[in-house]
Each structure stands twice: as structure tokens, then as C-alpha cells.
C-alpha positions as a LaTeX table, in Angstrom:
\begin{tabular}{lrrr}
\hline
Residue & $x$ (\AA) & $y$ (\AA) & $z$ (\AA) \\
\hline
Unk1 & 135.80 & 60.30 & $-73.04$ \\
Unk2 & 132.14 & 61.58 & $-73.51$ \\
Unk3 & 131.91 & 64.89 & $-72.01$ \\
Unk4 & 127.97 & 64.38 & $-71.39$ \\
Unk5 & 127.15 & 60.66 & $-70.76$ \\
Unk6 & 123.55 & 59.19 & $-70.39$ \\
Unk7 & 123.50 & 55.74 & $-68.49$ \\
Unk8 & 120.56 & 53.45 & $-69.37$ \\
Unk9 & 119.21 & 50.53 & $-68.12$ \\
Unk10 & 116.61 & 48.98 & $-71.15$ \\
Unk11 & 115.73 & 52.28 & $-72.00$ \\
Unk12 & 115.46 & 53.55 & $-68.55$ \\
Unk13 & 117.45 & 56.84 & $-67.76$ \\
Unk14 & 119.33 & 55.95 & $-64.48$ \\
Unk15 & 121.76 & 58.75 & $-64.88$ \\
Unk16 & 123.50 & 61.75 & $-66.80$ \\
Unk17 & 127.48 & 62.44 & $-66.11$ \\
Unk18 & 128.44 & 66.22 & $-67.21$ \\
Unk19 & 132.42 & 65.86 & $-67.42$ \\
Unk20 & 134.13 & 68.85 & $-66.10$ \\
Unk21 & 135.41 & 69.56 & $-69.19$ \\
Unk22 & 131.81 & 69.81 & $-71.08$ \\
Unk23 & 131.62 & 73.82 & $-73.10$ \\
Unk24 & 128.71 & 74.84 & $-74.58$ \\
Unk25 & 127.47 & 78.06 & $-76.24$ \\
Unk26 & 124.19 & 79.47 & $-74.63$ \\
Unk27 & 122.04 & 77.28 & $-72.37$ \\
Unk28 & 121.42 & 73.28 & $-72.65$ \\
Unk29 & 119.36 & 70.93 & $-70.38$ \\
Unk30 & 120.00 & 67.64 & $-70.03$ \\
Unk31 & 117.24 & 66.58 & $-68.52$ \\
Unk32 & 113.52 & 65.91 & $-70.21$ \\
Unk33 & 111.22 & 68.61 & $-69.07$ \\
Unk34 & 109.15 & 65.85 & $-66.74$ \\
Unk35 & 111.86 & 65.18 & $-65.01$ \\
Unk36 & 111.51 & 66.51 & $-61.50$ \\
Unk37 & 114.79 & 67.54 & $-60.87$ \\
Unk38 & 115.73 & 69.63 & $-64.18$ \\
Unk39 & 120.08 & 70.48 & $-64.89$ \\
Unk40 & 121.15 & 72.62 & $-67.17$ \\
Unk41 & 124.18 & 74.45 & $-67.93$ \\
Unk42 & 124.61 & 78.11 & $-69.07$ \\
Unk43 & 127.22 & 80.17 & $-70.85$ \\
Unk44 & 126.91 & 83.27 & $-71.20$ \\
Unk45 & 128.97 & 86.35 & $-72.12$ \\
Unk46 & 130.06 & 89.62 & $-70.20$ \\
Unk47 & 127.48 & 91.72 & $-69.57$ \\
Unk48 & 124.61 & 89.37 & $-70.64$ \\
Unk49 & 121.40 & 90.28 & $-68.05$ \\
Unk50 & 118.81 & 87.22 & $-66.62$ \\
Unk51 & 116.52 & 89.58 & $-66.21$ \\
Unk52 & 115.08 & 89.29 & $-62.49$ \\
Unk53 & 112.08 & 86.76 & $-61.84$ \\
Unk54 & 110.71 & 85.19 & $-58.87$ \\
Unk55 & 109.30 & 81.41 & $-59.57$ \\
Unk56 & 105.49 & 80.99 & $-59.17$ \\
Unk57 & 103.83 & 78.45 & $-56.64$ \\
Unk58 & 102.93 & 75.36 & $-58.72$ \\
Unk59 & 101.66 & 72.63 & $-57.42$ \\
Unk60 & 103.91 & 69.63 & $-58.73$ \\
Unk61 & 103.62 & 65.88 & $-57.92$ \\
Unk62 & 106.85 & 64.30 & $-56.95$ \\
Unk63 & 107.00 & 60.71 & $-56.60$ \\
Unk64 & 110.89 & 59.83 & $-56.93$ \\
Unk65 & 113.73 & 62.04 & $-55.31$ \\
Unk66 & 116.24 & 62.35 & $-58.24$ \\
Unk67 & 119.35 & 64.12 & $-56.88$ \\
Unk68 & 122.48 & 65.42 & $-58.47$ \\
Unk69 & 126.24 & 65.73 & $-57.23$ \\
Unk70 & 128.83 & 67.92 & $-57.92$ \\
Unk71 & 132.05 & 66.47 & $-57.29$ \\
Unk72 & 134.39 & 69.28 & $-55.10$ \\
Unk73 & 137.12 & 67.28 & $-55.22$ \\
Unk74 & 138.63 & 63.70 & $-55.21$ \\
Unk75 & 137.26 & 60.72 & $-57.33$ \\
Unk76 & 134.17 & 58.52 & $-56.52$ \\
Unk77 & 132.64 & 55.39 & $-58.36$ \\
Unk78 & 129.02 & 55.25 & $-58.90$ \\
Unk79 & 127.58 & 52.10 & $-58.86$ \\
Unk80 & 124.28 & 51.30 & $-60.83$ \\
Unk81 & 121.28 & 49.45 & $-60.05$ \\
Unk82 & 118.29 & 48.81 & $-61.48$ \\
Unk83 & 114.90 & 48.86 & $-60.06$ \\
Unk84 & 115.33 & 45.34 & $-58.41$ \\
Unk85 & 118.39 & 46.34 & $-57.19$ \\
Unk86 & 120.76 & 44.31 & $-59.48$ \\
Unk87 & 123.96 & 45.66 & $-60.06$ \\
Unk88 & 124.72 & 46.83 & $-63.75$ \\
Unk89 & 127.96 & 48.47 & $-64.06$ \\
Unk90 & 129.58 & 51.81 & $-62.44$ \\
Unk91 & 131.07 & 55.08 & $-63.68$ \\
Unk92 & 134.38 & 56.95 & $-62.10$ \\
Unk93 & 133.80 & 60.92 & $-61.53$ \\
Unk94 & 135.98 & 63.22 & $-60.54$ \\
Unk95 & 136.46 & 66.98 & $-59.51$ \\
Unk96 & 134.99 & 69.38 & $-61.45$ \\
Unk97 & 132.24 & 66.37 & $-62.66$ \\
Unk98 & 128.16 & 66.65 & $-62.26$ \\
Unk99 & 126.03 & 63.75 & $-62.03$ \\
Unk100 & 122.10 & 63.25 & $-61.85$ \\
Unk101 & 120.48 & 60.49 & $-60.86$ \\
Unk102 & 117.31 & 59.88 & $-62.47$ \\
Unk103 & 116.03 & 56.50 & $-61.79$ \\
Unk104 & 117.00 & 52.58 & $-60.24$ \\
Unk105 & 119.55 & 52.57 & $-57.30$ \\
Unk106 & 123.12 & 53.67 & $-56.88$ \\
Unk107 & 125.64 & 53.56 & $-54.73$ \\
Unk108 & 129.38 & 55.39 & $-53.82$ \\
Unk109 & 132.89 & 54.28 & $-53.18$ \\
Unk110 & 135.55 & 56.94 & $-52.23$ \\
Unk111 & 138.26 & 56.34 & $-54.35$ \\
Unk112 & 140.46 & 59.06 & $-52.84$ \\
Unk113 & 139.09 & 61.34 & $-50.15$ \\
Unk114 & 136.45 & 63.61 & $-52.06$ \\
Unk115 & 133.88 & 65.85 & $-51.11$ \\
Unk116 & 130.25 & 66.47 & $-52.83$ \\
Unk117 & 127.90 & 68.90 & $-52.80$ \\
Unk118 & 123.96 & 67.10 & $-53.65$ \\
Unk119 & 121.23 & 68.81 & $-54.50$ \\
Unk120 & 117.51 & 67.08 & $-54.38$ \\
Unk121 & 113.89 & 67.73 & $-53.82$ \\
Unk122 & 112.87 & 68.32 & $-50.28$ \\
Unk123 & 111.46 & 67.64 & $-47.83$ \\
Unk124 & 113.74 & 64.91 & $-46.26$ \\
Unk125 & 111.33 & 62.04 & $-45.24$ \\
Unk126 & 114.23 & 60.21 & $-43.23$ \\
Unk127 & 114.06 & 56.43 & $-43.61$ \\
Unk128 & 110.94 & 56.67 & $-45.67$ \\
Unk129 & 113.19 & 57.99 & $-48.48$ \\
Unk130 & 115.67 & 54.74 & $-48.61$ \\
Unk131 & 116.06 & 51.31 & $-48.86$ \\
Unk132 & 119.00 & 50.36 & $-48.78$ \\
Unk133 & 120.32 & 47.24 & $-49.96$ \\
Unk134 & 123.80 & 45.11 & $-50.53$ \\
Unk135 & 126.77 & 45.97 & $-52.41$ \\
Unk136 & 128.55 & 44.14 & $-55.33$ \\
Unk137 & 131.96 & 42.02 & $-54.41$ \\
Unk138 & 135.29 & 43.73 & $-55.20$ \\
Unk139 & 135.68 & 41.26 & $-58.41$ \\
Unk140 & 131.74 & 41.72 & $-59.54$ \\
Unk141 & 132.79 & 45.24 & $-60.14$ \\
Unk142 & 132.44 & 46.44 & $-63.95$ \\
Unk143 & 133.86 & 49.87 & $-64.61$ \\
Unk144 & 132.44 & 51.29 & $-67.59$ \\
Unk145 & 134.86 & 53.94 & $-69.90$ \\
Unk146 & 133.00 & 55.77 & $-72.39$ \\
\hline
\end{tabular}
């Protein structure tokens, strides 16, 4: 299994899976810097010092929440949609796993009780922020293994 998957839909990046089990040395992103939502990942030894920094006001544009999971524990699929919302295929994570979602729709099913933790941009906007649509039959589902 890839420990750092990128799911495309004709080019378009409509997600990034970190497995739990993904080591790195130093710092990677996984994201393109015009991405609004940026990940990364970090190792870094004993002792080594971020130095202290506070973030300056910039005024950014954001036009599409893109949100990312970490998955506390149990196992989820992620269904994937593309901008018309037409089901493509889904992904199973599990505990320890990160996922970003860049682009088209998705959608969850709780495979075993599991709890998340999501991080997106702000502010909420309620109903403005969704549209929600139908999901695929049982037997339309296509589990992707990479």
C-alpha cells in the first residue's frame, strides 16, 4: 500500500491520503503552494527549535473549502465525486490516516464506529457551503487498493 496516495479525477486533484505509517526525514508538503488549505508533515529531532513567529495578515481569496481529516480511530470509506457529482471510486482509511480533500465531492461511510477530527477554512457559511447530493448503491461501490 502507498503510504502517500494522490486521487485524480482527469488530472484534477480530488484528494491526498497520508497512511499512518508514512516517515519522512525533515519537512514535506503535499499540497501545491495555491492550494488553500496547505498539509505538511514534519520530523524533526530532539532539541531542534521552530524558532517563534506570529503569521502576518494577508489578504487571501478563498473560493473552495478544502478540508482535511484525521482519522482518531475506526475505519471510514471515502467516496469520490467529481464536479458533476458522478461517483468515481472510494478509498478505506483508518486510524492513524490523514486525508485532504482538494476538489469534486465526497462522501463517508462508517465502517466501524470511528471518530475524526477536520480541519478547514472558516468561516462556516451553513447551507451556503453544501450541496448535497445522492449516494452510490451498495453494488455500484468500487473500492480502490493502491
Amino acid at each position: 500500500m502507498f503510504m502517500v496516495e494522490q486521487i485524480k479525477n482527469n488530472n484534477l486533484l480530488l484528494g491526498i491520503i497520508i497512511r499512518r505509517n508514512f516517515s519522512n526525514e525533515s519537512i514535506t508538503f503535499f499540497t501545491p503552494e495555491n492550494f488553500s488549505q496547505q498539509l505538511g508533515y514534519m520530523n524533526r529531532p530532539k532539541g531542534y527549535r521552530i524558532m517563534p513567529h506570529i503569521h502576518k495578515l494577508v489578504e487571501r481569496k478563498v473560493e473552495l473549502t478544502q478540508e482535511v481529516l484525521f482519522i482518531k480511530s475506526g475505519k471510514v470509506r471515502v467516496d469520490f465525486y467529481d464536479e458533476n457529482r458522478n461517483y468515481l471510486e472510494s478509498r478505506i482509511i483508518v486510524e492513524g490516516d490523514v486525508i485532504l480533500l482538494a476538489h469534486g465531492g465526497h462522501g463517508f461511510y462508517m465502517l466501524e464506529p470511528s471518530e475524526m477530527i477536520e480541519v478547514k477554512q472558516g468561516p462556516y457559511c451553513g447551507e451556503m457551503d453544501k450541496e448535497r447530493f445522492d449516494v452510490p448503491a451498495d453494488d455500484e461501490v468500487s473500492i480502490k487498493i493502491k
